[in-house]
PALUMMI-515023 format. One line per 8 residues: number of its first residue (from 0); their letters; for each residue y negated, x negated, z of C-alpha. Coordinates in steps of 0.001 Angstrom, whole numbers, plus 500000, padded with zeros to 6 digits. Last residue first. Example, Ala and Ser with C-alpha at 12.3 -4.5 7.8 and 13.67 -1.06 7.14 Angstrom:
2
1 = sa = 501060/486330/507140  504500/487700/507800 .
END
This chain:
466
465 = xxxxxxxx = 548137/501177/487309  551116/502198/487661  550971/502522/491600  548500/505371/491569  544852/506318/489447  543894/507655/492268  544404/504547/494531  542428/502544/491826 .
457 = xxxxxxxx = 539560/504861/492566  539107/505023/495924  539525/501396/495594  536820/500779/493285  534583/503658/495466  534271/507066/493946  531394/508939/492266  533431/509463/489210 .
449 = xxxxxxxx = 534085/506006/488744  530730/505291/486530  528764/507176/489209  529934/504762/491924  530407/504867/495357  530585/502220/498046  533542/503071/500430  536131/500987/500310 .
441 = xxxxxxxx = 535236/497963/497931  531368/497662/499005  532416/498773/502534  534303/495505/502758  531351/493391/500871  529331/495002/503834  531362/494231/506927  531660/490493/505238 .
433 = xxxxxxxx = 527536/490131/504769  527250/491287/508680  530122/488855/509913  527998/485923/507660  524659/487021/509078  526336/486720/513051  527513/483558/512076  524165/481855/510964 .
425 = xxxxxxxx = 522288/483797/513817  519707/486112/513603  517148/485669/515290  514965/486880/512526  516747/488493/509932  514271/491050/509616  515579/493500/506454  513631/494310/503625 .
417 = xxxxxxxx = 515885/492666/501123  519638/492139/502554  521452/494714/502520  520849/497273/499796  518302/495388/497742  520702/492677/498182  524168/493893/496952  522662/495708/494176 .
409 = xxxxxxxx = 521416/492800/492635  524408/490599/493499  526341/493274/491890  524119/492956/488794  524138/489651/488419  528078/489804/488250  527318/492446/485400  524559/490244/483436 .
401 = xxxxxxxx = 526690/487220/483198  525718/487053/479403  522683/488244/480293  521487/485215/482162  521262/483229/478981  520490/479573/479719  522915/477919/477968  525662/480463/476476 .
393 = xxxxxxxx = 527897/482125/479452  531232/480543/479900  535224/481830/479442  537749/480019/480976  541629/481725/480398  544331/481719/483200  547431/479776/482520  547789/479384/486207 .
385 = xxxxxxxx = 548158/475617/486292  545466/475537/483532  542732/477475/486229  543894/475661/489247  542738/472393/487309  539599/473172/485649  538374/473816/488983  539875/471120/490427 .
377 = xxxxxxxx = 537973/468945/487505  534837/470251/488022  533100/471804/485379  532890/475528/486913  531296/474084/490050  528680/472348/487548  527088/475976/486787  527656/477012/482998 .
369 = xxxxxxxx = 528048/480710/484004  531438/481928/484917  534072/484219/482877  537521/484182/484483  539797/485681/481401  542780/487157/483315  546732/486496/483190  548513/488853/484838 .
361 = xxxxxxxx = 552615/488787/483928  553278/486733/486675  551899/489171/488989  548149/487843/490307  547170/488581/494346  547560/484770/494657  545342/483771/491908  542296/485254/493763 .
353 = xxxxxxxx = 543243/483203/497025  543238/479869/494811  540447/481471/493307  538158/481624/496299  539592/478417/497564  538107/476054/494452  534771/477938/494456  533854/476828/498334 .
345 = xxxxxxxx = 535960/473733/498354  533665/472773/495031  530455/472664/496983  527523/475398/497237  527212/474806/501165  527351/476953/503885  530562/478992/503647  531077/482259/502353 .
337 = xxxxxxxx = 534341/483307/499967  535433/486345/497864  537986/488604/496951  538941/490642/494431  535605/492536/494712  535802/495882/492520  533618/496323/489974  536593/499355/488170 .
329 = xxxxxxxx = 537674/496852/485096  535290/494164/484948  536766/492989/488272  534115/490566/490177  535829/487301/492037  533497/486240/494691  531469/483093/495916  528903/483849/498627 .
321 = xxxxxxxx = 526374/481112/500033  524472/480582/503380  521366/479126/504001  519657/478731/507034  518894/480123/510363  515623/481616/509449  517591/483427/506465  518086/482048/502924 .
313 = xxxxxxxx = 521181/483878/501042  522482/482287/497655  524352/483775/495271  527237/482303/493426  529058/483181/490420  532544/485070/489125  533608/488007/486515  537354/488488/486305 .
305 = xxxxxxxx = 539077/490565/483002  542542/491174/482589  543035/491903/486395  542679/495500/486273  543230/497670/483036  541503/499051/479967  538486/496556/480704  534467/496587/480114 .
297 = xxxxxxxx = 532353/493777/480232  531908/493138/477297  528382/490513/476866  531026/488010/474836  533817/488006/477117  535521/484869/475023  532084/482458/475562  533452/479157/474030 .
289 = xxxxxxxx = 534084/476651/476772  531644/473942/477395  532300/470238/477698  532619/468419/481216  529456/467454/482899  527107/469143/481074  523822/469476/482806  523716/470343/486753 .
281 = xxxxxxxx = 523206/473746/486945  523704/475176/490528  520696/478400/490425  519542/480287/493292  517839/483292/491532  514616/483859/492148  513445/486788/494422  513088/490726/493857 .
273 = xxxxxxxx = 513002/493808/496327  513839/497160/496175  513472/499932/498707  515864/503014/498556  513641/505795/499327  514080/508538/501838  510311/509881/501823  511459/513163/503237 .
265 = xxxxxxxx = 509659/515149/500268  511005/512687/498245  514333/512972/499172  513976/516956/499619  512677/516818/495529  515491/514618/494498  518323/516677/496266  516546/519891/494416 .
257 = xxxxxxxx = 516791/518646/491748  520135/517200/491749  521219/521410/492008  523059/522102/495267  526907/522842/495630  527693/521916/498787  532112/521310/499078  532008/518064/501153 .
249 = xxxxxxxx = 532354/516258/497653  529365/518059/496527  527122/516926/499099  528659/513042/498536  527368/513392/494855  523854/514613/495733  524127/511768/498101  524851/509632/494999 .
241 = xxxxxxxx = 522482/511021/492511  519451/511156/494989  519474/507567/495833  521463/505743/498203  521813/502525/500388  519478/504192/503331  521973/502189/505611  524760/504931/503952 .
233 = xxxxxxxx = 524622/506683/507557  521401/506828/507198  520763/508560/503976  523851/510693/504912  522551/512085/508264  518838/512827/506285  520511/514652/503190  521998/516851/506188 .
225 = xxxxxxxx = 518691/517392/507684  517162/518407/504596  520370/520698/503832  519989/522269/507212  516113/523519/506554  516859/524012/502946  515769/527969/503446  512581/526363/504896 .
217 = xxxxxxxx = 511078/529562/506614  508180/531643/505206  504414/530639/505709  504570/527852/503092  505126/530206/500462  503107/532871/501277  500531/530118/501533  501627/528741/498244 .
209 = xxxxxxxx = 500673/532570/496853  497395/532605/498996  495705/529324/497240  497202/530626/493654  495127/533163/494197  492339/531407/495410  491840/528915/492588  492535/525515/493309 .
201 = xxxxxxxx = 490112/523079/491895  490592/520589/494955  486920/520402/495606  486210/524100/494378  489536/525589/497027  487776/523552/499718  484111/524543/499491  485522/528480/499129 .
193 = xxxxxxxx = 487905/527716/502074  484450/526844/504270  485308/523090/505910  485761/522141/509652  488480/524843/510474  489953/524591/506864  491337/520867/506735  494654/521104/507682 .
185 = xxxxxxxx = 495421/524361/505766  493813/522905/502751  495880/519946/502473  498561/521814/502443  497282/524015/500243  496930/521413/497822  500215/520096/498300  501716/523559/497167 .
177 = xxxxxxxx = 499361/523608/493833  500760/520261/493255  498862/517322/493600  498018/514962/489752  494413/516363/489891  493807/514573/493026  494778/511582/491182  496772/508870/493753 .
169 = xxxxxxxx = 494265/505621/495150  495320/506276/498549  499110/506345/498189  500427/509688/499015  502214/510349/502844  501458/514263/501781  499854/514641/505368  498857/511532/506657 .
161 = xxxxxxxx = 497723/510168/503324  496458/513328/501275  494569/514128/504738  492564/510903/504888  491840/511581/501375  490846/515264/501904  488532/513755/504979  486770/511415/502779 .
153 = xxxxxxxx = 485949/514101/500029  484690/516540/503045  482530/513496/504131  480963/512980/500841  480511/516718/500456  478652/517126/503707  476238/513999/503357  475524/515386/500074 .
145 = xxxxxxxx = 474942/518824/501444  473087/517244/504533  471148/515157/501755  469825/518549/499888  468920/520103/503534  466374/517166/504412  465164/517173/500636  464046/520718/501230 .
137 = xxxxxxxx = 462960/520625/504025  460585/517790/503120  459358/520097/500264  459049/523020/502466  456245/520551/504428  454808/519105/501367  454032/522879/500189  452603/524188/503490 .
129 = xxxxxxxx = 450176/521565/503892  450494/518337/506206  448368/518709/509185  444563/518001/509803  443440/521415/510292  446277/522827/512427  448980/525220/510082  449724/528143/511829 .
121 = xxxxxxxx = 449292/530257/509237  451373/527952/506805  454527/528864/508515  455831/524903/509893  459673/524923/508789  460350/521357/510864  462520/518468/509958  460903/515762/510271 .
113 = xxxxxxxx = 462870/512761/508710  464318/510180/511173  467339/511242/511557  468235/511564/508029  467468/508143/507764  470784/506985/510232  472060/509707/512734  473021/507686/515663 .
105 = xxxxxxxx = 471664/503993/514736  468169/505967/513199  467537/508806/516210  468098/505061/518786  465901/503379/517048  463358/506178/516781  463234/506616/520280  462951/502700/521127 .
97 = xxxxxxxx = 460098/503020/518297  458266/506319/520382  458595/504729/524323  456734/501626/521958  453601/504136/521926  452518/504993/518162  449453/503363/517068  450419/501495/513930 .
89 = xxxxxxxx = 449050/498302/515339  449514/498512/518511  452978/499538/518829  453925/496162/516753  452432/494310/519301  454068/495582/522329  457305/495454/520077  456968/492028/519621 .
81 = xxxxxxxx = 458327/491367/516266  462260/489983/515533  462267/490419/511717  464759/492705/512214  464446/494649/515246  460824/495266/515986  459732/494923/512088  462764/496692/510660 .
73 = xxxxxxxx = 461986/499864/513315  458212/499521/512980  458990/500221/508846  461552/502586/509506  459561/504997/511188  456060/504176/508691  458064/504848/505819  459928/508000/507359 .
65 = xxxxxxxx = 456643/509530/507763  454837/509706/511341  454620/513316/513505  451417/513478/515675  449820/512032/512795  447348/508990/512545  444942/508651/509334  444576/512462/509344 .
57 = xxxxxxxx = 443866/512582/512893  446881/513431/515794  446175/510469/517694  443057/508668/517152  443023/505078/515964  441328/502801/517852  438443/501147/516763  437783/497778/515686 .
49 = xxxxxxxx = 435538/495555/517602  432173/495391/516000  430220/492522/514046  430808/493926/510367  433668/491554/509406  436117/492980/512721  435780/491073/515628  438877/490287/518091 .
41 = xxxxxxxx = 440753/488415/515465  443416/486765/517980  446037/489081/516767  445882/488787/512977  446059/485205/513448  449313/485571/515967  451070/487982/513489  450126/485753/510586 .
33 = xxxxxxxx = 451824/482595/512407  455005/484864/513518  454949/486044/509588  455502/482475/508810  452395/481860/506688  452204/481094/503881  453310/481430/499987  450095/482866/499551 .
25 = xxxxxxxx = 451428/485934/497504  454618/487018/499042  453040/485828/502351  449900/488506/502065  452557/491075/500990  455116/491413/503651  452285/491000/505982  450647/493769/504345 .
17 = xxxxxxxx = 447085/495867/504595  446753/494366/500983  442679/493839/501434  442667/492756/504978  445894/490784/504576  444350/488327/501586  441282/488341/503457  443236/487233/506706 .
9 = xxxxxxxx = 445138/484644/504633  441779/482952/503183  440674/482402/506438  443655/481117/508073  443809/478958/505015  440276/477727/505212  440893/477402/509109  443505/474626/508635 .
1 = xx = 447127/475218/508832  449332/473264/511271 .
END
């Protein structure tokens, strides 16, 4: 393939680098397999005699290689794919010695491979590395086990701030408390030095021994965490600190909202909140708009003067299914409400024909919808003249204006249906679920705004005048 000029001129260009690596950088040829072979089958060195071996233990060939030379016949062997026979031969170190290396370099990596012994210079063989180079290597063998030590140490307070704490991985270590720290500490100080420790996490001891003091003595909230636990559940993990901190007092525990925040927290009980897009029904304008009479107020004096209505939609594996209520602006209490599975005008048209039947004569509510078509309709338009109710509509395409129904569909699916499998669930099953909630949503839901009450809690408190 190459013709003996070139094999010529590549074995001077090796003989005088001493480097495959090299002599192909600057040729351009060989393979190194090719060079390998050439270099092989030179049996006669330029003055007429073999070569001779190298003698172990010399000045040219230590006992004890350098790293170079180490990692060098490991890369050649078991990277570029050498013979290993071969490769033994020419740096004169038996191939027992490269497996050995190999196996010092997969286990321990380059620190493996360094030698790492304290020679005293008396006993130094002529021949040897000095005294100096030798404490050097030391030295640079014990300055990467402290890096290698620190590193680790920093991986193992991470690992710790995550199992332990339950902190996201990428939190400030400056940003723990004094208490986590020690925390942290305590789980880590049989493989570290507390010293090493209290520097990484810039605690100072003191303050080290006063959290431990801390930590040591008994949880005097030991039956209030549990408690807070019972009610988190109970409530389908529904509620946040301000609520249950309301349903402790109502069962007579007085207990700071600090401290119902902090055992929350401490207990991970977190209300998880999800968004999606809105399903949206608008269909351009079929009949003409009605002027918007609720106007962003959505407050009321008394029940059934103002209603608040709209339609959500619910996708599960099963399908879709759609909820249609009536929202009182008065105490956000459902008036009723209908399901079905499809957004069509039966489904809006009986949901006020049943709201309109809980109406005295004397009630007559504004009913404030968006501009959706089922608001258009004429049976729509219909029930609502017959009962000498009052439309009111949201402006084109401003959500706020229906911002409190939006709002109880809001806080209707973060709390049951967002992060929840619904898979194999079926359509009816979904629809009995949806109907146990809206139910507890009237009875037993509390509010702040109600004096930590549910809307009919509330209205039965306020008695039959009302």
């Amino acid at each position: 393939m190459y013709s003996q000029e070139k094999k010529a001129v590549a074995l001077k260009v090796f003989h005088q680098t001493d480097s495959v690596s090299e002599t192909i950088r600057i040729l351009g040829y060989p393979t190194r397999k090719q060079l390998y072979n050439w270099i092989a089958s030179e049996n006669i060195s330029p003055k007429g005699r073999k070569p001779l071996p190298r003698i172990a233990n010399s000045p040219e060939h230590p006992r004890n290689p350098s790293l170079a030379v180490k990692l060098d016949a490991i890369k050649r062997c078991f990277e570029y794919g050498e013979s290993i026979k071969y490769v033994s031969e020419d740096i004169g170190y038996s191939r027992a010695s490269i497996y050995q290396w190999r196996k010092r370099y997969l286990k321990e990596g380059t620190l493996g491979l360094m030698n790492n012994k304290n020679i005293p210079p008396g006993k130094l063989k002529e021949g040897t590395a000095s005294a100096e180079s030798i404490a050097v290597s030391s030295h640079e063998v014990e300055k990467l086990k402290a890096q290698m030590l620190e590193m680790q140490m920093e991986i193992d307070i991470l690992k710790e701030t995550i199992n332990v704490l339950k902190k996201d991985p990428g939190i400030n270590q400056a940003a723990l408390s004094n208490r986590e720290k020690a925390v942290i500490i305590d789980a880590l100080k049989t493989e570290y030095s507390l010293p090493h420790l209290l520097k990484k996490l810039h605690l100072s001891k003191s303050s080290y021994y006063y959290q431990e003091k801390g930590i040591s003595q008994p949880d005097k909230y030991f039956s209030l965490r549990i408690h807070i636990k019972e009610l988190f559940a109970k409530n389908k993990n529904r509620y946040g600190y301000r609520r249950i901190h309301a349903l402790l007092k109502r069962e007579g525990i007085i207990v700071s909202e600090k401290i119902v925040r902090r055992i929350m927290q401490e207990e991970n009980l977190m209300v998880k909140v999800k968004k999606t897009a809105k399903y949206n029904s608008y269909a351009g304008e079929v009949t003409p708009a009605v002027p918007n009479k609720i106007d962003c107020n959505f407050s009321a004096e008394r029940p059934n003067s103002k209603w608040l209505t709209d339609i959500t939609e619910f996708a599960i594996l099963a399908g879709k299914v759609y909820l249609s209520p009536i929202v009182d602006c008065f105490d956000g209490l459902l008036v009723t409400w209908k399901i079905s599975l499809s957004p069509d005008a039966t489904l809006v048209n009986t949901m006020l024909d049943e709201a309109i039947s809980q109406l005295s004569p004397e009630e007559k509510p504004i009913v404030h919808s968006d501009r959706d078509v089922h608001y258009r309709w004429p049976g729509w338009i219909e029930r609502m003249n017959k009962a000498g109710l009052t439309r009111s509509m949201s402006n084109k395409g401003c959500s706020p204006d229906n911002s409190a129904c939006e709002g109880v569909f809001g806080r209707l699916k973060n709390e049951m249906f967002y992060n929840t499998d619904w898979s194999g669930i079926s359509i009816s099953d979904f629809i009995e679920i949806l109907n146990n909630y809206l139910v507890w949503y009237n009875e037993s839901r509390i509010k702040k705004s109600l004096g930590y009450m549910s809307p009919m809690e509330y209205r039965r408190s306020l008695g039959p005048a009302v």
